[in-house]
PDB file of N, CA, C and O in Angstrom:
ATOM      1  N   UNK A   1       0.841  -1.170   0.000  1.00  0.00           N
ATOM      2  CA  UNK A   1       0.000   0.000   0.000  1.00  0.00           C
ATOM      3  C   UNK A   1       0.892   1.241   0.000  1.00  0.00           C
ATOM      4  O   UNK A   1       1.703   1.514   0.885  1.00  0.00           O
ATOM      5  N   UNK A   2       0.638   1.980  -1.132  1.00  0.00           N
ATOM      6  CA  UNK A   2       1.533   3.276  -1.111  1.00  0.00           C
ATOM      7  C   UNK A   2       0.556   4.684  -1.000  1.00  0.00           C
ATOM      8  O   UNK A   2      -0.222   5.112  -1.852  1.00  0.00           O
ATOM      9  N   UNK A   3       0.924   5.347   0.578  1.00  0.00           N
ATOM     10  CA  UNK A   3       0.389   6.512   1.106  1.00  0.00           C
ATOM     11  C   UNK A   3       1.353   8.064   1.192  1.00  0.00           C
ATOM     12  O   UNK A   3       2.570   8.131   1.360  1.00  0.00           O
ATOM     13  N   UNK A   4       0.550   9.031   1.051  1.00  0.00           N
ATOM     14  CA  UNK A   4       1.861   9.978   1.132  1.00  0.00           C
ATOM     15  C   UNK A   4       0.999  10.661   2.425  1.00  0.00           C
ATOM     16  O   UNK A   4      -0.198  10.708   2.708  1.00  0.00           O
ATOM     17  N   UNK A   5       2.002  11.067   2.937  1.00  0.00           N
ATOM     18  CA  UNK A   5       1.805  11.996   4.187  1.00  0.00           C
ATOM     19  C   UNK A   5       2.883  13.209   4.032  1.00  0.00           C
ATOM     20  O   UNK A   5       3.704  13.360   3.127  1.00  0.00           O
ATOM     21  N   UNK A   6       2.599  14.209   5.418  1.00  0.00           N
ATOM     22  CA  UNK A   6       3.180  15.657   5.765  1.00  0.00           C
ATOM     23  C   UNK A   6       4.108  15.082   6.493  1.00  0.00           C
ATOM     24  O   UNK A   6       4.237  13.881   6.730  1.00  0.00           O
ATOM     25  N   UNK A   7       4.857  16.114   6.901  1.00  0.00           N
ATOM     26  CA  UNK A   7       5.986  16.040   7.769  1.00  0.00           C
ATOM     27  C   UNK A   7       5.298  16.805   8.656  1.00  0.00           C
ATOM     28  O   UNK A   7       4.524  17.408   7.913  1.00  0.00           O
ATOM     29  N   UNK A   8       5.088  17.155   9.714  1.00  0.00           N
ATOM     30  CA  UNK A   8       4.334  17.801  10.582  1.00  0.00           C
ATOM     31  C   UNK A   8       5.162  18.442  11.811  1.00  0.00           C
ATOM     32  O   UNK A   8       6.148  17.816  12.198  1.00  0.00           O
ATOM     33  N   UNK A   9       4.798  19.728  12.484  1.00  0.00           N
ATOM     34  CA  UNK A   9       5.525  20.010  13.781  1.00  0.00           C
ATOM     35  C   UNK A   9       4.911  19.189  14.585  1.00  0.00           C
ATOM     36  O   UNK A   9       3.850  18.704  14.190  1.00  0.00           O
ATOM     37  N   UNK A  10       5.333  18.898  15.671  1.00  0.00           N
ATOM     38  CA  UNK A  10       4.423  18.180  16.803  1.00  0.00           C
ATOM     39  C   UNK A  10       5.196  19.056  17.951  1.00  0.00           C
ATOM     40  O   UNK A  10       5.977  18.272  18.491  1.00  0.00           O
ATOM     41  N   UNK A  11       5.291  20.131  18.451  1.00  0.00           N
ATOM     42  CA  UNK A  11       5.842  20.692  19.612  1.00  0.00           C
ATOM     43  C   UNK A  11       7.496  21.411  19.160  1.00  0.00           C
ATOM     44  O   UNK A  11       7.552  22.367  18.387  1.00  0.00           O
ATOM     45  N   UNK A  12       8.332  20.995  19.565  1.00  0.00           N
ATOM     46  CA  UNK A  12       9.565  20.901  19.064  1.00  0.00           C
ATOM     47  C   UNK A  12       9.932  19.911  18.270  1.00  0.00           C
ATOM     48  O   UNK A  12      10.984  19.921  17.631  1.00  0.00           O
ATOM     49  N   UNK A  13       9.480  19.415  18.262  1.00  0.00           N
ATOM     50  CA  UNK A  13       9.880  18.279  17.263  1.00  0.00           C
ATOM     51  C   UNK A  13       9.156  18.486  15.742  1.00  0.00           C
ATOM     52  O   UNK A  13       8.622  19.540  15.394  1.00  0.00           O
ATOM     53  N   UNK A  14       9.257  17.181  14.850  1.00  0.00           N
ATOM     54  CA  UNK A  14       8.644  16.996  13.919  1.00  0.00           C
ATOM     55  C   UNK A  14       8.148  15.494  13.952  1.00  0.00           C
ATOM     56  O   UNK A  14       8.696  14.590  14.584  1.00  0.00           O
ATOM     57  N   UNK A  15       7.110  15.392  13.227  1.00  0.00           N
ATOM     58  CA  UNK A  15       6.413  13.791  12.679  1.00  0.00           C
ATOM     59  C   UNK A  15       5.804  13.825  11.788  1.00  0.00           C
ATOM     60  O   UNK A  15       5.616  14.760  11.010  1.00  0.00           O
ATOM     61  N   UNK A  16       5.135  12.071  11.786  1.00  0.00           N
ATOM     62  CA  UNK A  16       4.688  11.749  10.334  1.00  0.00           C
ATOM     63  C   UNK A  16       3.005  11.328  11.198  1.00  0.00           C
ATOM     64  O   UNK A  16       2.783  11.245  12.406  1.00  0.00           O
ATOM     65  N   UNK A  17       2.147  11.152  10.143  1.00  0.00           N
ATOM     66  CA  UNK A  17       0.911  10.674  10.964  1.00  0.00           C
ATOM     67  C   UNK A  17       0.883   9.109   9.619  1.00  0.00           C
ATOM     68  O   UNK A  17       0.773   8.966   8.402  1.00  0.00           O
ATOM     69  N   UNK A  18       1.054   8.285  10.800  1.00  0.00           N
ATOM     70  CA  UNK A  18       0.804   6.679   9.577  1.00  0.00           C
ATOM     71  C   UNK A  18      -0.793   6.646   9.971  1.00  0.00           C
ATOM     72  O   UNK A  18      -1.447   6.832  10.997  1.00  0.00           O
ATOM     73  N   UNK A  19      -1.051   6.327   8.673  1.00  0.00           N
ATOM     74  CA  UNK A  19      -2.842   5.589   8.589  1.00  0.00           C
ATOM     75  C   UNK A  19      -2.516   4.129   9.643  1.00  0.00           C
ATOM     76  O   UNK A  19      -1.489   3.531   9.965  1.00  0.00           O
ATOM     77  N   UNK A  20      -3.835   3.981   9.917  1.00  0.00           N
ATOM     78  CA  UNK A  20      -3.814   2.622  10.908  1.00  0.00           C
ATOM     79  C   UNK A  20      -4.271   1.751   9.952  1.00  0.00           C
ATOM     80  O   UNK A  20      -4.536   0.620  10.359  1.00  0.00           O
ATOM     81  N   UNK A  21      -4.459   2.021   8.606  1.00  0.00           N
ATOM     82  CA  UNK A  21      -4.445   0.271   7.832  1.00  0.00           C
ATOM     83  C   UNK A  21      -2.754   0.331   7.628  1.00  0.00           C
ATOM     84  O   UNK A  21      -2.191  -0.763   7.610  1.00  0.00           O
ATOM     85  N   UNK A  22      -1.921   1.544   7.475  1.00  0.00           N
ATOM     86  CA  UNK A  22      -0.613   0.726   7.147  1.00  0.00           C
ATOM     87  C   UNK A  22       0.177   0.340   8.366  1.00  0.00           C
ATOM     88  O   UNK A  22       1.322  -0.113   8.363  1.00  0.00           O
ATOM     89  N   UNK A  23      -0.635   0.594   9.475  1.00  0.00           N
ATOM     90  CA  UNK A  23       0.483  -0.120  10.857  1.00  0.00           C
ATOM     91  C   UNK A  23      -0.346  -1.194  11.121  1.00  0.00           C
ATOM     92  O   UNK A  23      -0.075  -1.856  12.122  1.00  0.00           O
ATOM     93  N   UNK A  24      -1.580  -1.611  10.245  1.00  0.00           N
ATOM     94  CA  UNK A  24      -2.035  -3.139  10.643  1.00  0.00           C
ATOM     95  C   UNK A  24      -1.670  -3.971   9.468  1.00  0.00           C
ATOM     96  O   UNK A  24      -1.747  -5.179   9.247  1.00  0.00           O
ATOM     97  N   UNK A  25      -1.373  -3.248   8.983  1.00  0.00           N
ATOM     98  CA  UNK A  25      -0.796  -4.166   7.355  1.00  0.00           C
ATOM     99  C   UNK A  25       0.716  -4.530   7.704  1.00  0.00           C
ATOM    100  O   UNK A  25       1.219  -5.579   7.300  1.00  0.00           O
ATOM    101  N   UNK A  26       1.462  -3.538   8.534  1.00  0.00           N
ATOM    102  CA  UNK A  26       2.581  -4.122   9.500  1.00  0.00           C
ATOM    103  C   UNK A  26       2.750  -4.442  10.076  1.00  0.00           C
ATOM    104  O   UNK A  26       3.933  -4.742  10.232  1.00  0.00           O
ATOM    105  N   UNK A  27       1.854  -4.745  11.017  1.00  0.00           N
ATOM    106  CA  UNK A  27       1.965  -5.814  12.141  1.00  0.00           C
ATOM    107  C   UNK A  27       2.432  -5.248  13.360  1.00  0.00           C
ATOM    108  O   UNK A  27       2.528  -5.901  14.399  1.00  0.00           O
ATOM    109  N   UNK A  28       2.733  -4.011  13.247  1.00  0.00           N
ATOM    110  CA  UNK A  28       4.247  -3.477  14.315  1.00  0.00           C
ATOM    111  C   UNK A  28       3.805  -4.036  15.803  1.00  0.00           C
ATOM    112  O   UNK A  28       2.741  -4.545  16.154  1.00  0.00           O
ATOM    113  N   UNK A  29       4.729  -3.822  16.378  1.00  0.00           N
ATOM    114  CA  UNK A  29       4.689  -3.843  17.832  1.00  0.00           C
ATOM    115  C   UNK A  29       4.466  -2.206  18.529  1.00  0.00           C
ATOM    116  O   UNK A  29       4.416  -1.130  17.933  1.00  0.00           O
ATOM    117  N   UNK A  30       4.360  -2.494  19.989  1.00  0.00           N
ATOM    118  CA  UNK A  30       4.232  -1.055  20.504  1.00  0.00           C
ATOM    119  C   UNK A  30       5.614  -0.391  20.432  1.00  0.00           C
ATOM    120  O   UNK A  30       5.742   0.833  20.475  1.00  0.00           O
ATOM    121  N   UNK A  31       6.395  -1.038  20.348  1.00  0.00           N
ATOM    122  CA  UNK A  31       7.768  -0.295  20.416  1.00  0.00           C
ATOM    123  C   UNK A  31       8.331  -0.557  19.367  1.00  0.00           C
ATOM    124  O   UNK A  31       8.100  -1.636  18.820  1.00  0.00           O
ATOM    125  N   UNK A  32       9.184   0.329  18.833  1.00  0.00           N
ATOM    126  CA  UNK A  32       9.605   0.239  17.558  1.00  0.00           C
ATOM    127  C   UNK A  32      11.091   0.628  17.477  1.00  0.00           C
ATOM    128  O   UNK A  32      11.659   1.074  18.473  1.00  0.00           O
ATOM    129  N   UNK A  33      12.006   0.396  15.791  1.00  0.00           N
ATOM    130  CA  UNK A  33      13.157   1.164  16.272  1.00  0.00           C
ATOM    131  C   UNK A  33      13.518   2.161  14.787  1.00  0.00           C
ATOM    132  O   UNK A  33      12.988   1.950  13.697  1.00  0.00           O
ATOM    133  N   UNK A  34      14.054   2.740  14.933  1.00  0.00           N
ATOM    134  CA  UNK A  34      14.363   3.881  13.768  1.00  0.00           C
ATOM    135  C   UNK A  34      15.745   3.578  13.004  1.00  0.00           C
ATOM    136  O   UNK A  34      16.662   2.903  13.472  1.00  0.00           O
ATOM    137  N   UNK A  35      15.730   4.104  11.937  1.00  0.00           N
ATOM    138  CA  UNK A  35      17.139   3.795  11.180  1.00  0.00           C
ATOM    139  C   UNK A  35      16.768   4.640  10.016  1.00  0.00           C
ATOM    140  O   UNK A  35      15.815   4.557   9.242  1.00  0.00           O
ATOM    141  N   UNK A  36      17.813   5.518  10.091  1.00  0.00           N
ATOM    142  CA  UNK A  36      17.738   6.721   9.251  1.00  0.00           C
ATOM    143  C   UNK A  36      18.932   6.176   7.729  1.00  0.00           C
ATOM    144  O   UNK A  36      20.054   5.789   8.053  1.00  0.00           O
ATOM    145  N   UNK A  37      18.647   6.196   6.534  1.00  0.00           N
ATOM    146  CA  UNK A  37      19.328   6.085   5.402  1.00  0.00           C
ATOM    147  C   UNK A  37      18.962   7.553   4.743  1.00  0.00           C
ATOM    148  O   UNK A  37      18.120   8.361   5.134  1.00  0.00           O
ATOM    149  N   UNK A  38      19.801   7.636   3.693  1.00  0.00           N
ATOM    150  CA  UNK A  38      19.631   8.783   2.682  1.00  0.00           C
ATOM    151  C   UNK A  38      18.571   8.612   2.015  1.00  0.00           C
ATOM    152  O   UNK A  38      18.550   7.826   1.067  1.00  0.00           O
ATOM    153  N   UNK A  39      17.206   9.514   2.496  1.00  0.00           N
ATOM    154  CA  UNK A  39      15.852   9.552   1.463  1.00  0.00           C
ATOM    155  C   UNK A  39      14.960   8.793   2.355  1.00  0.00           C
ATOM    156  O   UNK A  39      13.785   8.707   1.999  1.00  0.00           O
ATOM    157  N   UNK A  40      15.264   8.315   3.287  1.00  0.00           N
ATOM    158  CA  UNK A  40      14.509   7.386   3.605  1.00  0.00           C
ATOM    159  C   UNK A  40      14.812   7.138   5.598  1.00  0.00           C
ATOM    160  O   UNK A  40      15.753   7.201   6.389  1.00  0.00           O
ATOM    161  N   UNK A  41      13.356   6.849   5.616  1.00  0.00           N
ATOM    162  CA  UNK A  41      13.415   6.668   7.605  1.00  0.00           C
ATOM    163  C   UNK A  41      12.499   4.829   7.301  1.00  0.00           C
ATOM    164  O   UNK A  41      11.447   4.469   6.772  1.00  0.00           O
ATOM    165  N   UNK A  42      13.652   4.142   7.991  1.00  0.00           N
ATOM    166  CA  UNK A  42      13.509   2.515   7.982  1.00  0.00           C
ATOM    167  C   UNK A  42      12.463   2.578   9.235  1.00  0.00           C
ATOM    168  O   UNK A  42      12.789   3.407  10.084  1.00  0.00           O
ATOM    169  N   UNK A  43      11.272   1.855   9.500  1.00  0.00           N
ATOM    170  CA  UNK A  43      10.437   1.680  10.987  1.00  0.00           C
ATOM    171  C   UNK A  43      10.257   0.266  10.733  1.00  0.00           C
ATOM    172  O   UNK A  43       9.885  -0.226   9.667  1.00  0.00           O
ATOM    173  N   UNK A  44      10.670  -0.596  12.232  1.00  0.00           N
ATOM    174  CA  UNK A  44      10.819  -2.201  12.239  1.00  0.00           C
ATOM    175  C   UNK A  44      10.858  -2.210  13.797  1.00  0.00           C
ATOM    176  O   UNK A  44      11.264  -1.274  14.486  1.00  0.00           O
ATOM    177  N   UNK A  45      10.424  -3.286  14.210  1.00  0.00           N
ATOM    178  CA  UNK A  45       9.875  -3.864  15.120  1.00  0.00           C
ATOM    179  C   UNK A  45      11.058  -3.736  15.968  1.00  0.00           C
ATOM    180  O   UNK A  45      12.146  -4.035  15.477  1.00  0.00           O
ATOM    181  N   UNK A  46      10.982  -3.278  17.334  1.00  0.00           N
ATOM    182  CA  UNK A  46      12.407  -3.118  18.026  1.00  0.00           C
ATOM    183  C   UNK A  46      12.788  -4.320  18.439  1.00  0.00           C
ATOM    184  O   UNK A  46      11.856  -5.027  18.821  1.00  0.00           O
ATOM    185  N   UNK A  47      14.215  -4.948  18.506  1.00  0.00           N
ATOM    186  CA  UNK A  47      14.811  -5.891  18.939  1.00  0.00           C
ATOM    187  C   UNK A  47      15.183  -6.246  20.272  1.00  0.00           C
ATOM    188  O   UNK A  47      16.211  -5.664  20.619  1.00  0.00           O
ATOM    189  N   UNK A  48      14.677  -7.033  21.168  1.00  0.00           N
ATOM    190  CA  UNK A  48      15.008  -7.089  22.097  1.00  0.00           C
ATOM    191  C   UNK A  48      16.312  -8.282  22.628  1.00  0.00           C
ATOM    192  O   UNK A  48      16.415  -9.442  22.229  1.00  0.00           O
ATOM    193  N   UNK A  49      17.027  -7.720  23.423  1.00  0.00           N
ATOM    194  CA  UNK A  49      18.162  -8.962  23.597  1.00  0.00           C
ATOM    195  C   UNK A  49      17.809 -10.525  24.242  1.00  0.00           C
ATOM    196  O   UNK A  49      17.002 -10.790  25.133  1.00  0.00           O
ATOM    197  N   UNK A  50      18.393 -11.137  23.738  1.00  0.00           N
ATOM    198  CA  UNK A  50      17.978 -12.543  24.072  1.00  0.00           C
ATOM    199  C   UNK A  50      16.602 -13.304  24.369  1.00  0.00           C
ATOM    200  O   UNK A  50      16.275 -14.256  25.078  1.00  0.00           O
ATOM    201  N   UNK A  51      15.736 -12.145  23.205  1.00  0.00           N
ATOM    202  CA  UNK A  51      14.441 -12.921  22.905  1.00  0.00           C
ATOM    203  C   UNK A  51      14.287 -14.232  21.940  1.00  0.00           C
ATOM    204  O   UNK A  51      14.417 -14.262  20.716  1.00  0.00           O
ATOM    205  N   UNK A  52      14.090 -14.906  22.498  1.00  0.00           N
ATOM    206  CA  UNK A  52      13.605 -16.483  22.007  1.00  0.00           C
ATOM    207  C   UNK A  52      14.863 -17.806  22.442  1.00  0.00           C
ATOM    208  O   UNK A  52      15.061 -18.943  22.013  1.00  0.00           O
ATOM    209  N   UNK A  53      15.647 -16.780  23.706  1.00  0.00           N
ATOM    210  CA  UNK A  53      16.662 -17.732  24.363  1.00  0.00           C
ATOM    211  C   UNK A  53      15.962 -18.807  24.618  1.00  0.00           C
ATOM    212  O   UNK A  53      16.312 -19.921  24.229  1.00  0.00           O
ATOM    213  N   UNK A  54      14.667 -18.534  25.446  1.00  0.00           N
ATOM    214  CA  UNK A  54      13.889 -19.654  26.522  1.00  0.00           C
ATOM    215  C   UNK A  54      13.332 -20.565  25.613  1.00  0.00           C
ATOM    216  O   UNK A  54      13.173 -21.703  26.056  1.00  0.00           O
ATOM    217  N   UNK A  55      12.960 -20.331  24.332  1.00  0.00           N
ATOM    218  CA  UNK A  55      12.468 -21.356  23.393  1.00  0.00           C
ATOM    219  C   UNK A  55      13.633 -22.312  23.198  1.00  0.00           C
ATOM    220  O   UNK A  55      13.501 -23.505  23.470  1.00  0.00           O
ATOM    221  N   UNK A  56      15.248 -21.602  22.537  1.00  0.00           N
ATOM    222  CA  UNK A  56      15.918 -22.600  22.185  1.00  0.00           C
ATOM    223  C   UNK A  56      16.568 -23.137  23.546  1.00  0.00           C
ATOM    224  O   UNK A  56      17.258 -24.139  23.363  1.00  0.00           O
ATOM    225  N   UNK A  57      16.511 -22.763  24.656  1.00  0.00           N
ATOM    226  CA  UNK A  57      17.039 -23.461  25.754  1.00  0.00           C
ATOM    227  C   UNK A  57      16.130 -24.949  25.688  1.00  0.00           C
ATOM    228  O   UNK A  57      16.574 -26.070  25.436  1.00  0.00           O
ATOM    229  N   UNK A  58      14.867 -24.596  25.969  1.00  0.00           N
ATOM    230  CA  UNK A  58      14.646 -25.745  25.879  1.00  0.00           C
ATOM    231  C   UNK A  58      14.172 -27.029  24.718  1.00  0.00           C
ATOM    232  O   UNK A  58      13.856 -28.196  24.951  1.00  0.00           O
ATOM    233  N   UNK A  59      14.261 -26.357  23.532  1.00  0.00           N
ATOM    234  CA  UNK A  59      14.657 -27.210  21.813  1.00  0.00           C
ATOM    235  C   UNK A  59      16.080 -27.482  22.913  1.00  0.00           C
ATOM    236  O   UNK A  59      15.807 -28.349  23.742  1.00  0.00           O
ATOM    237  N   UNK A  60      17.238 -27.021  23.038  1.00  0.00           N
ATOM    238  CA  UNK A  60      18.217 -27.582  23.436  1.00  0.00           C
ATOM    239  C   UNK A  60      18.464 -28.873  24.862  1.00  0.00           C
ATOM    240  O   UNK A  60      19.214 -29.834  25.032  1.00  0.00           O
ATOM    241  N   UNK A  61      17.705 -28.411  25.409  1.00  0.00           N
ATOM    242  CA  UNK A  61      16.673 -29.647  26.967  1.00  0.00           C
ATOM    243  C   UNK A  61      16.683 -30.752  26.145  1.00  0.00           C
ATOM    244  O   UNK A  61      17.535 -31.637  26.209  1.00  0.00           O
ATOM    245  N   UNK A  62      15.647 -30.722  25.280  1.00  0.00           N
ATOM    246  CA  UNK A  62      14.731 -31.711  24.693  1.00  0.00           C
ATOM    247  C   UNK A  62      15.662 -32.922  23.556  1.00  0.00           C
ATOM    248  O   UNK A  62      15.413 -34.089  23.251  1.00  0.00           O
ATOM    249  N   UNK A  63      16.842 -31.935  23.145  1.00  0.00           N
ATOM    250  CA  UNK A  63      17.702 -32.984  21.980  1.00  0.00           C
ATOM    251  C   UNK A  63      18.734 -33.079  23.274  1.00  0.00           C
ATOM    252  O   UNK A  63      19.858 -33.120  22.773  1.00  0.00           O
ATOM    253  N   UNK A  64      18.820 -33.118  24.357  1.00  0.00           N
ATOM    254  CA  UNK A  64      19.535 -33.242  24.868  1.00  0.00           C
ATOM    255  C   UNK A  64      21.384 -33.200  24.742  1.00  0.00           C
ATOM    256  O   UNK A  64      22.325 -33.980  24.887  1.00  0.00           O
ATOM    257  N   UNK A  65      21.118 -31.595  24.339  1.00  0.00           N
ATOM    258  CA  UNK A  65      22.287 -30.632  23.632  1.00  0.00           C
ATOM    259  C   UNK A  65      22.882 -29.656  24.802  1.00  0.00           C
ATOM    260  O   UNK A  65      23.792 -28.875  24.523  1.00  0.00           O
ATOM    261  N   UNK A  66      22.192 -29.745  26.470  1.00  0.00           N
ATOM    262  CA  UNK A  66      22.424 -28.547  27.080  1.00  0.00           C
ATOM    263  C   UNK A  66      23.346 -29.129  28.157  1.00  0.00           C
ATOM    264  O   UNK A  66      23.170 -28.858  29.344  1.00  0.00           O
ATOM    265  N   UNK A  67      24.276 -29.886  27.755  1.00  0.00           N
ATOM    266  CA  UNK A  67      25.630 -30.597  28.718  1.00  0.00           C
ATOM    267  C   UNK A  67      26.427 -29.182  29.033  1.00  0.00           C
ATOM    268  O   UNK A  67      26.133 -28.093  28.539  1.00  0.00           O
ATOM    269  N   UNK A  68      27.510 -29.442  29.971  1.00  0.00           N
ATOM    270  CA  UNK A  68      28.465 -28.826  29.848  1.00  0.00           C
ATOM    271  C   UNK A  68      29.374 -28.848  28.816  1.00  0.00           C
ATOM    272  O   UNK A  68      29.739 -30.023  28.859  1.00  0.00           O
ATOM    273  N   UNK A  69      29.914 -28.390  28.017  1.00  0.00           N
ATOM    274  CA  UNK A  69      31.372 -28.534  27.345  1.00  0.00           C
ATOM    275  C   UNK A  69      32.305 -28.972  28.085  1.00  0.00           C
ATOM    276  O   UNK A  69      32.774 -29.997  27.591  1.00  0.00           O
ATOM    277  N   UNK A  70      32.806 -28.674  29.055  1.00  0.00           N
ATOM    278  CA  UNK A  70      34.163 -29.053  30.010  1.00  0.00           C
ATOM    279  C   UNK A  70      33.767 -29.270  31.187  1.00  0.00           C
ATOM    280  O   UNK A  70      32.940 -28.551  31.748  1.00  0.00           O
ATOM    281  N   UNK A  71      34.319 -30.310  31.722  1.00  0.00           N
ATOM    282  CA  UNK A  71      34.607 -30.983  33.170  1.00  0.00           C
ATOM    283  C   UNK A  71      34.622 -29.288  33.813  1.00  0.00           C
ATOM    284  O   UNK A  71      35.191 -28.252  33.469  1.00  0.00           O
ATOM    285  N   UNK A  72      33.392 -29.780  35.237  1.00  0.00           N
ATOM    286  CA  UNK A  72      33.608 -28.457  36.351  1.00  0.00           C
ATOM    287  C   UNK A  72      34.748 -28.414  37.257  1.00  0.00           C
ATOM    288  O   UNK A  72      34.885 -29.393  37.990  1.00  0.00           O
ATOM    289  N   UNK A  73      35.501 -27.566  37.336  1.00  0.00           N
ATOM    290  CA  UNK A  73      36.509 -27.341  38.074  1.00  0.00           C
ATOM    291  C   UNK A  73      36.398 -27.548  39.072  1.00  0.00           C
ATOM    292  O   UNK A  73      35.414 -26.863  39.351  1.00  0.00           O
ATOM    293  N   UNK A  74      36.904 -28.391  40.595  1.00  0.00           N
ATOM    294  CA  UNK A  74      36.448 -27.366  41.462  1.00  0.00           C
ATOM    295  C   UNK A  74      37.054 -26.730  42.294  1.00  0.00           C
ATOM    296  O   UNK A  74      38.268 -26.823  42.117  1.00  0.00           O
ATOM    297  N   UNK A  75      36.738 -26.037  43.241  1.00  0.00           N
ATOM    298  CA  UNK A  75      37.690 -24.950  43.619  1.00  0.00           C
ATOM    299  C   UNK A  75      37.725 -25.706  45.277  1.00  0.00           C
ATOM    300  O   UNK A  75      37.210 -26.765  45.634  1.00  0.00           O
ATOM    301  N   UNK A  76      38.729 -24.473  46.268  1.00  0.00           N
ATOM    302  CA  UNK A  76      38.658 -24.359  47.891  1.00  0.00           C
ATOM    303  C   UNK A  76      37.551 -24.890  48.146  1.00  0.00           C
ATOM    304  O   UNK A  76      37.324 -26.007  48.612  1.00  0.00           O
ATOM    305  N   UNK A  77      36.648 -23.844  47.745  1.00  0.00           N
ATOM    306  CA  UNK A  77      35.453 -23.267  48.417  1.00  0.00           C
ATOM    307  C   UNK A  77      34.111 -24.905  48.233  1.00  0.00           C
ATOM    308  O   UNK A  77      33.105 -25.272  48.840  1.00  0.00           O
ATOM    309  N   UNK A  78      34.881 -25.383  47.110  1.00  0.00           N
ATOM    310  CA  UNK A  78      33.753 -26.468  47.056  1.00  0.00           C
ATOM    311  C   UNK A  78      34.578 -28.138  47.676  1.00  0.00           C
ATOM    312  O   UNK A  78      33.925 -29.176  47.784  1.00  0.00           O
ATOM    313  N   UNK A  79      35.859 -28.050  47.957  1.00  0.00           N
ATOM    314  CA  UNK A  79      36.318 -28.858  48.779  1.00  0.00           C
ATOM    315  C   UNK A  79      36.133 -28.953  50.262  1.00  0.00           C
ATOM    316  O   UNK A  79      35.957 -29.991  50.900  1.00  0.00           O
ATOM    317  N   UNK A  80      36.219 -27.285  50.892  1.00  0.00           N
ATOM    318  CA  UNK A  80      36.385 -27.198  52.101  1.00  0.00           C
ATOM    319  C   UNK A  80      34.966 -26.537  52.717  1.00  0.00           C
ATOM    320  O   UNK A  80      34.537 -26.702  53.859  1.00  0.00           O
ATOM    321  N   UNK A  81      34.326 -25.698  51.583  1.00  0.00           N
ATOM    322  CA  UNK A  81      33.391 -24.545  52.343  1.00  0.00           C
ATOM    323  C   UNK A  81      32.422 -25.041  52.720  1.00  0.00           C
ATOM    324  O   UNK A  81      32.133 -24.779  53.888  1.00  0.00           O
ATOM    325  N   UNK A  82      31.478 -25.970  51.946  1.00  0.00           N
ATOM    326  CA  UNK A  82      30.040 -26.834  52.527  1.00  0.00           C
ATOM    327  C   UNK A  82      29.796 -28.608  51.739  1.00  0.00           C
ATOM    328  O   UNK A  82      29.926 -29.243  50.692  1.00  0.00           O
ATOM    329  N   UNK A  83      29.570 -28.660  52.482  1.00  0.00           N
ATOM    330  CA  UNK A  83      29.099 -30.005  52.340  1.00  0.00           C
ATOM    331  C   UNK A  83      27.377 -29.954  51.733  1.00  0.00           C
ATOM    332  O   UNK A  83      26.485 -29.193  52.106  1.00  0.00           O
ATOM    333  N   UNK A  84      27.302 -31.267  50.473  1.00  0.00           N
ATOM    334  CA  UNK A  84      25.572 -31.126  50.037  1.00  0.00           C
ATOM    335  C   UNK A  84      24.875 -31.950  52.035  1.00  0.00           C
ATOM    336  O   UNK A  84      25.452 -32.437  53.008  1.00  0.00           O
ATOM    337  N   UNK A  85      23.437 -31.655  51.671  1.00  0.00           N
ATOM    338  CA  UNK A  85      22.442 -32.455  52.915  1.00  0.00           C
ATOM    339  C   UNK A  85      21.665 -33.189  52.337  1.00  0.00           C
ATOM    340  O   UNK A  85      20.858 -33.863  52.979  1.00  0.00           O
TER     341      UNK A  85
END
């Protein structure tokens, strides 16, 4: 869908007003992130860090992929400091 809009003041600032069929035709989320190119302002769904860890943690559970790599060390503190009950 191709719409043209204003550039608008909004206070000190400036904006755009998007129609709500083209932010349901995008799907967006409430939060979003910006990326400015020459001619052009990119709007995409903001990225959050280590979203969809908890899915592949446990895809990784399940093929039984979530070992250690290397023998646990152990230290003083787990020779001398407590004993399991």
């Amino acid at each position: 869908m191709l719409t043209k809009t204003r550039i608008v003041r909004i206070g000190n600032s400036k904006g755009i007003r998007i129609p709500k069929t083209l932010l349901d035709e995008a799907e967006l989320p409430e939060e979003v992130e910006l990326h400015a190119e020459r001619g052009r302002l990119i709007v995409q769904a903001a990225h959050h860090a280590r979203s969809g860890w908890a899915e592949a943690a446990k895809k990784m559970h399940t093929g039984g992929d979530d070992a250690l790599l290397d023998e646990p060390t152990p230290t003083k503190f787990d020779r001398e400091g407590w004993e399991w009950r």
